[in-house]
VOGU-3710 file (C-alpha; in Angstrom, 3 decimals, decimal comma):
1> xxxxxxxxxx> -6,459/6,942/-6,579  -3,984/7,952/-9,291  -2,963/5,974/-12,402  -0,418/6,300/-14,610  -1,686/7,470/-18,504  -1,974/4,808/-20,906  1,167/6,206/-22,405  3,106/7,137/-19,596  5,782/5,013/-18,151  6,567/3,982/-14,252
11> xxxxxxxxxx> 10,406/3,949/-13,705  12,016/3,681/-9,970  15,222/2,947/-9,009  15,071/0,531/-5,748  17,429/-1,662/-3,751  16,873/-5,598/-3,526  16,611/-7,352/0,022  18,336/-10,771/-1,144  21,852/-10,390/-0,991  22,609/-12,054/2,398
21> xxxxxxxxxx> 25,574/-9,658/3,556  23,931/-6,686/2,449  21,072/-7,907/4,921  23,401/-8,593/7,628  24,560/-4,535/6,898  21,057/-3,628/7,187  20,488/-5,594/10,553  23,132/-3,610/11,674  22,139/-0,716/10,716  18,466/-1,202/12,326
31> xxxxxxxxxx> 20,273/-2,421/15,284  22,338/0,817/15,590  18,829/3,075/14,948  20,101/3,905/11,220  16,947/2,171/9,745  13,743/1,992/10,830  11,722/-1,091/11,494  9,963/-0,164/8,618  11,819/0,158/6,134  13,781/-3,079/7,082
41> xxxxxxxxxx> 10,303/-4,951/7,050  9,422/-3,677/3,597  12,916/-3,766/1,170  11,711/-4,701/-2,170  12,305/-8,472/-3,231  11,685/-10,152/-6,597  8,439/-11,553/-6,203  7,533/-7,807/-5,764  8,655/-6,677/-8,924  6,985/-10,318/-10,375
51> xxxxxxxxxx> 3,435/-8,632/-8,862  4,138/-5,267/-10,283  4,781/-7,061/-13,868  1,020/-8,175/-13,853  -0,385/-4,743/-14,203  1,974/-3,441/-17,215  2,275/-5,022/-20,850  5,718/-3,618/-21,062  8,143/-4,126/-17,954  12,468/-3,906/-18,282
61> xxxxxxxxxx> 14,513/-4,906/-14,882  17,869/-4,246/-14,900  20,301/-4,785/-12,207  23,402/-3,266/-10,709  26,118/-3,667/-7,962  26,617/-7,563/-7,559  30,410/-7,650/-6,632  30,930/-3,667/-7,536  30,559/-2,819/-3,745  33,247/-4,217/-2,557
71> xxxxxxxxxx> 35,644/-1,763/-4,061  33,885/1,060/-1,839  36,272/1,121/1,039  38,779/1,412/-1,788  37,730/4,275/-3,401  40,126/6,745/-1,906  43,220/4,911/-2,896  44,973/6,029/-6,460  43,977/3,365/-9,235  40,326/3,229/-7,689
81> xxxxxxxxxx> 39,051/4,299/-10,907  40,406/1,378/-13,033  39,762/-1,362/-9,941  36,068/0,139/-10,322  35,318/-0,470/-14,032  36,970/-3,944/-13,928  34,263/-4,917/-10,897  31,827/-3,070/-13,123  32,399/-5,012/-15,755  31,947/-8,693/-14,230
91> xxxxxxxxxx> 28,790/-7,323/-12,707  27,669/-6,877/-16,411  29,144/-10,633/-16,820  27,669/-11,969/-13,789  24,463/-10,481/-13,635  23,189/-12,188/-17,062  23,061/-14,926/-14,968  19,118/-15,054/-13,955  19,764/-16,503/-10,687  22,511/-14,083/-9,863
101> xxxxxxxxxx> 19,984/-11,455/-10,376  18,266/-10,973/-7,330  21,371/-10,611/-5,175  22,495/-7,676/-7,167  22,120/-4,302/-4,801  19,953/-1,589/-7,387  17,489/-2,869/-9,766  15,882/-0,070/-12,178  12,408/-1,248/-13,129  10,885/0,282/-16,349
111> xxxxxx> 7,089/-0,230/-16,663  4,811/0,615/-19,251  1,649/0,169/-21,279  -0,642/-0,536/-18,278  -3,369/-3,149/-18,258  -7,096/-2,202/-17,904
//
């Protein structure tokens, strides 16, 4: 089994499995045989990253993409740019919100210091 160093650091970058029409994207997705069973079964979900905090001293979450997505199908028209930072910018607002959190699409999970 491998372990991280005592001073090394475990980072990943991961999507959440909470946000109920980003699930109903996945179904279809699975449905259409462009995700496996798998990897529908086993999307990573809070209480996940609540286990992995149990074996670290120091752990930083941060989350990403609450309402951003919705400017994707946008992103070829001219002023995409600006539209983009202003949805950007309420997911910073939003997503300070702890219960808004886990519906957020990308979490980046910084662990460290791991317990003996």
């Amino acid at each position: 089994m491998r372990t991280l160093k005592p001073d090394g650091y475990f980072i990943s970058i991961d999507t959440l499995g909470h946000n109920p029409l980003l699930n109903l994207n996945r179904k279809i997705k699975l449905k259409q045989g462009l995700r496996t069973q798998q990897t529908f079964n086993h999307i990573l979900k809070m209480k996940d990253i609540e286990i992995a905090k149990h074996y670290f001293k120091e752990t930083k979450v941060h989350f990403f993409n609450l309402i951003s997505l919705i400017g994707i199908p946008f992103s070829k028209l001219p002023g995409f740019n600006f539209f983009a930072k202003i949805l950007e910018a309420l997911d910073k607002i939003l997503l300070k919100t702890p219960f808004l959190r886990k519906y957020a699409f990308k979490v980046v999970f910084i662990f460290s210091q791991p317990k003996k």
